[in-house]
N, C-alpha and C positions, 0 to 999 in steps of 0.2 A: 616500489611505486605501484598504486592502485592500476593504473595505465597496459602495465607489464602483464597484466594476472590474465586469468583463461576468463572469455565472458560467458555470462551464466546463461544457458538458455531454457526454456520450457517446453517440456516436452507433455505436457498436459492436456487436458478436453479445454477448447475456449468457445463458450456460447455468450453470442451476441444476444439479449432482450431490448426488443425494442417497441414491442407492444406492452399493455396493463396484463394481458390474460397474461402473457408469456411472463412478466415478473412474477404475478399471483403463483404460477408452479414451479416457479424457479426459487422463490422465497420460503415455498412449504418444503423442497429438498433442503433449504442452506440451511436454514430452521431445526433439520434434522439428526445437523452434522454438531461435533463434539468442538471443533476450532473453528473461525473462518479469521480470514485477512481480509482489510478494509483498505483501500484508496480513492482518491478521487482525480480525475483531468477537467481542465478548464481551459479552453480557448484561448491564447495569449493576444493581448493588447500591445499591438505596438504604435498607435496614434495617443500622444497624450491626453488623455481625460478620458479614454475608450476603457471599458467595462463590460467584460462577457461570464456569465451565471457558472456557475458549474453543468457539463455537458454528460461528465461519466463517472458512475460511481461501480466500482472494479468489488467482485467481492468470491474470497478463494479458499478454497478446501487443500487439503496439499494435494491432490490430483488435477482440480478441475479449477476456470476460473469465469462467472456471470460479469459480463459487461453489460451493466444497465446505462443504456441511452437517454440520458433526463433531458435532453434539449428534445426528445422527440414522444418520453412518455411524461414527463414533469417529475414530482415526488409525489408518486401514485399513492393510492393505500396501502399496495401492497411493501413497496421501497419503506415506508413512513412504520407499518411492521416490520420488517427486518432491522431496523434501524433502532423501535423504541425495547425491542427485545430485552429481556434481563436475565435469559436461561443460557442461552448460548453464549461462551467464551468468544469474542472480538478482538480481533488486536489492531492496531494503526500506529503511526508514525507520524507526530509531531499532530497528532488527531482533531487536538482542539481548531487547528487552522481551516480542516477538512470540513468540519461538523459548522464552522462561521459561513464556509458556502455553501452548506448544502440548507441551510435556512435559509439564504436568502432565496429559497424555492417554497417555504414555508415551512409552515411553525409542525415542532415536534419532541418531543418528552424522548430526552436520548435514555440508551438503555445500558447496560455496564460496558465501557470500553477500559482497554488496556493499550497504555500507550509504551512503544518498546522504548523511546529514549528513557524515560526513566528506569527502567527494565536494565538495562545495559548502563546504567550510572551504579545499580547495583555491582556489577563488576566492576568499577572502576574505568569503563570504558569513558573517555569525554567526548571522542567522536558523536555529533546528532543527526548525521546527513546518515539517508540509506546505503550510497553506495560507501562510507567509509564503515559502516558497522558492519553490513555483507563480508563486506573484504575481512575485517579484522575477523569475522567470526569463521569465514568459508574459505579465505585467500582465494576466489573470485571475483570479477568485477560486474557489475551491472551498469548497463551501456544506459545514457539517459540521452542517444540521440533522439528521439521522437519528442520528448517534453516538451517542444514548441507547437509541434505539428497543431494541425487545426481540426483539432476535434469534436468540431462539428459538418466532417465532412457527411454529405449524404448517404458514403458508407465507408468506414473505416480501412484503413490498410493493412493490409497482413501486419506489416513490422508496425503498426500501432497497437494492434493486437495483442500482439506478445510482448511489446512494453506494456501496455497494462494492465496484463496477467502476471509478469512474474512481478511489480510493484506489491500487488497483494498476497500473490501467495508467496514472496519473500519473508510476510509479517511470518504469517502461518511458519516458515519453517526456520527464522529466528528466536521467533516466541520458542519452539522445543527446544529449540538449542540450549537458549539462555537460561530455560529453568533444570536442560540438564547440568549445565556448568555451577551454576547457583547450589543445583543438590549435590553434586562431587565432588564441586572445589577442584577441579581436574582441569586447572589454568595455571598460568604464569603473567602478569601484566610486562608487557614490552616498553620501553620509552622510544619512539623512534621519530628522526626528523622528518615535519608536514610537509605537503606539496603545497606551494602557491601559501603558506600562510607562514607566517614568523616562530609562532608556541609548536613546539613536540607535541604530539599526541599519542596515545596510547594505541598496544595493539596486545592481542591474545599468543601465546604461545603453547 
């Protein structure tokens, strides 16, 4: 059971941007790097018909991870460069959903992403959720208590932090994983019974 496993933590640099200058130097370092991990947080809506933008877009090196604050600098030019990039490797999860809110900040000419579901369908993995592909690939869990929290607080809290640092740099160090198993074929596919759902799914051995 995913529940059972050791939870995953980060032990990383986490810098908050919450100015335009501070993305401008934060985007010329991510810029520079060979991988980065993409996520995004949004405010959850719990009055019916309530709607809140996307607040944070998470973006991670496998050392380090930039929290850019768009509720407080928008989609700067600088974010809107990092974004329409086409040199640097990207990875994200289930990305197309990500990239639907980060438009509705404005308009922008996306640049190569890689999304791991498909990534991990290569394996044969059918798992799509982050914490059940982690698990299969790390036998780790990734805790998702923070995913409601209200991330547009005035300043974020530590343990919101580190949920959404290891979200992106989770991509960062699934993506290695996955193309090292892809290049060694140094797996075994598992059939094991789901939690909370009816269908088996699959795991790595």
């Amino acid at each position: 059971m995913v529940s059972a496993l050791k939870k995953v933590e980060f032990y990383g640099r986490i810098i908050v941007v919450d100015t335009q200058s501070g993305a401008q130097k934060a985007v010329d370092y991510l810029l520079s790097q060979p991988i980065l991990g993409f996520d995004t947080e949004t405010r959850p809506a719990f009055e019916k018909g309530k709607h809140y933008r996307c607040a944070l877009l998470q973006v991670s090196t496998s050392t380090e991870c930039f929290l850019f604050r768009l509720n407080k600098i928008g989609l700067c030019p600088a974010v809107v460069r990092l974004l329409s990039d086409t040199m640097v490797t990207k990875v994200g999860l289930a990305w197309n959903n990500d990239m639907l809110s980060l438009r509705e900040l404005g308009s922008f000419k996306a640049g190569h992403f890689i999304d791991l579901q498909q990534m991990v369908r290569d394996l044969g993995i059918e798992d799509q959720s982050l914490v059940k592909i982690y698990a299969n690939l790390f036998g780790e869990r990734i805790s998702k208590a923070e995913r409601l929290s209200n991330w547009e607080r005035s300043e974020l809290k530590e343990s919101q932090k580190e949920y959404a640092a290891i979200d992106a740099w989770a991509c960062v160090r699934m993506y290695n994983e996955v193309n090292r198993l892809l290049s060694t074929r140094d797996y075994e596919l598992v059939i094991q019974p789901s939690e909370n759902i009816s269908n088996d799914e699959t795991s790595l051995s």
